[in-house]
Every structure is written in C-alpha cells, then in structure tokens.
C-alpha angles and dihedrals in degrees: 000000000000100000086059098037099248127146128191153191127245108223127211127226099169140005088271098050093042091051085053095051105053085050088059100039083045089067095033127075093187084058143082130168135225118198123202143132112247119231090240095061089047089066100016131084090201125110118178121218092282091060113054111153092026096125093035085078112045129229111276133175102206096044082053087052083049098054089044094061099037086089151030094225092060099114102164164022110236168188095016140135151075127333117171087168097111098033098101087034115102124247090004098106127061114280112273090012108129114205089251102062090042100064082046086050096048089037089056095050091040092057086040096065089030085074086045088066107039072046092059107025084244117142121248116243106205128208119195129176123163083334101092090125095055105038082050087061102039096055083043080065098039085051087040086066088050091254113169099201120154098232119197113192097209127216092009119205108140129104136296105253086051082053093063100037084059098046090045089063080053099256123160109227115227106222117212148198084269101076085061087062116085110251137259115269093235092054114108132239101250091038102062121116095237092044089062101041079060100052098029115108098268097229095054078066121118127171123206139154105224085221132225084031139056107026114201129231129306081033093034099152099027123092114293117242139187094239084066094075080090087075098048083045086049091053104040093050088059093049088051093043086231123137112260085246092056106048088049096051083044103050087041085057088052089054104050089057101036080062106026090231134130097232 
C-alpha cells in the first residue's frame, strides 16, 4: 500500500471484526475502519477463517455504537446490508428460521444500524447480494425521512437499470476487481460492468478491491490485496478513456467526499 500510494479502510463484518478493525486502523495512518454486523451473520450460523469468534459475540446495537465512537478514524457503518444468496440453499440458515422471516430479520438489523449512521454522520456501507428489490425500497424510505446519509454500495454488478435507480438515490457505486473479468455470455449489452463504469456519472464512481477476494486482471486467483486496486484504477481508466492519473485523482476526490474524510 505504501510502495503505490493507496490507503484503505478495514471493514467490519461482526463485533469481533469491527473491534479488530478500529485497533488496526488506530496504529495505521493509511489507513480508516468501518464497523458493522453482515446480514449473513444475522441468519447464518457460518464464519469463514477471518472471523473466528464472530458468533461467539452477538450481534448489539449499542456495543456497535460503542466501537463507532472509540476512534476517529472510525468513517463508516458497513458492511451492512442485505444478502438472499444462501436462502434456498440447504443448512445455510439458523435452525427453525424460514426465509421469510430472515429477510425480516436482515431488513430489521440493516435499518437498525442505518439510524446509527445518520446517528453518528458516518457513511453506509452498504452490502447487496440477490436483494436489489428490497434494499431499493428500504433507502427510498431512509431518503423518504429526509435523511442525508452518504451510501456506498459496495462491490456493484448488477444492471443498468439497478445502477440508476441507485444513483438516482444518490449512491455511489464501489467498483470492484470484477469489472476487470470478461462477462458472462448471457449479460446484456447495456448490463455489463464495464458498460456502466462508461456511462455512470463519473463522480458517483468509486473504486475498491473487496480484499482478500476477488483479485482483479492481470492477478485474477491470488489473494486479493489492497495494492491491487492499481489494476481496477488501470481498467477503468481505459474504459473512461481518462489518464490513469486522472481517474485516480478523480476517484480519490469521490472518496473524500463519499466519506467526508480527508484521505
């Protein structure tokens, strides 16, 4: 990170992970944290090898609260959100938990630590995965309210049309190491990653890595790192047409104010 000049942000996916996060981001000036609880872990009882511990601290909305305001470098909620993928899958939801009253139950958390942020002027990091429909509907109603909350969607690759009715919420869009991969056959046109990187307004544009997965071209299948973000930057800058220079300047701009940090 240091040897290209890139700072991050640790994200949080837990109490645990959060906590972790802040301490790091605490001894590091590269470096910011986000703290949040991810839907999975709101209706799954699954933790990857980065998590360990994870279920061992429920989820709680004022020892979140708690972790948000430990630090200054504390810059966002996140990542939170909505994620259906598992629902139809078997022995990935909590014994006896119907998907009905799972998406009630991650809809309910999400909204929770939604009012944490506007609580806090923090930025939503926002977390979607086969829920478009319902997390559109859910920030209609938080800027329904008047709410002026800085949303991220972190990690976009859905359509076009889902694009816009996100920017037109006024959503900055994450851009991520897929949109170096060559897309799927049955993708549209219009709908292709690369397709809407071109026509988005370019200050709603926000490049990320997603580390440790999802390593973009020319690293695609090693560990993700946040160094990579070079080659998302490259790419992107091709599909623009923009200098490298530029679209980094540019990006880092959209940053600074996604986040209302001095990066």
């Amino acid at each position: 990170m240091a040897e290209f000049g890139v700072k991050t942000i640790t994200v949080g996916t837990a109490m645990n992970t959060s906590r972790e996060g802040v301490a790091y981001a605490d001894k590091h000036q590269d470096t910011w944290a986000a703290v949040g609880y991810h839907p999975d872990h709101v209706t799954s009882d699954f933790e990857d090898d980065d998590e360990i511990g994870a279920l061992k601290e429920p989820y709680d909305i004022k020892g979140l609260e708690k972790i948000a305001q430990s630090s200054k470098r504390v810059i966002a909620i996140g990542e939170i959100g909505l994620d259906y993928h598992y629902f139809t899958q078997e022995g990935t939801m909590k014994p006896g938990l119907t998907v009905e009253q799972a998406k009630k139950d991650q809809q309910k958390i999400f909204l929770e630590q939604a009012a944490l942020a506007a609580k806090l002027d923090k930025t939503l990091i926002v977390h979607v995965r086969d829920a478009a429909d319902d997390m559109l509907l859910l920030l209609s109603e938080l800027r329904a309210l008047g709410t002026e909350l800085r949303i991220v969607i972190h990690g976009f690759t859905e359509t076009w049309q889902t694009a816009k009715a996100y920017l037109d919420l006024g959503c900055y869009l994450g851009i991520g190491g897929i949109v170096t991969f060559k897309p799927r056959k049955t993708t549209a046109p219009e709908d292709t990653l690369e397709s809407i990187v071109k026509k988005m307004p370019l200050e709603r544009l926000l490049l990320e890595t997603d580390a440790p997965w999802l390593a973009p071209v020319p690293v695609r299948g090693t560990r993700n790192e946040p160094a990579y973000v070079r080659h998302v930057a490259e790419h992107v800058a091709r599909v623009r047409g923009m200098d490298y220079e530029e679209i980094c300047k540019v990006t880092t701009k959209n940053s600074q104010e996604a986040f209302a940090c001095g990066f």
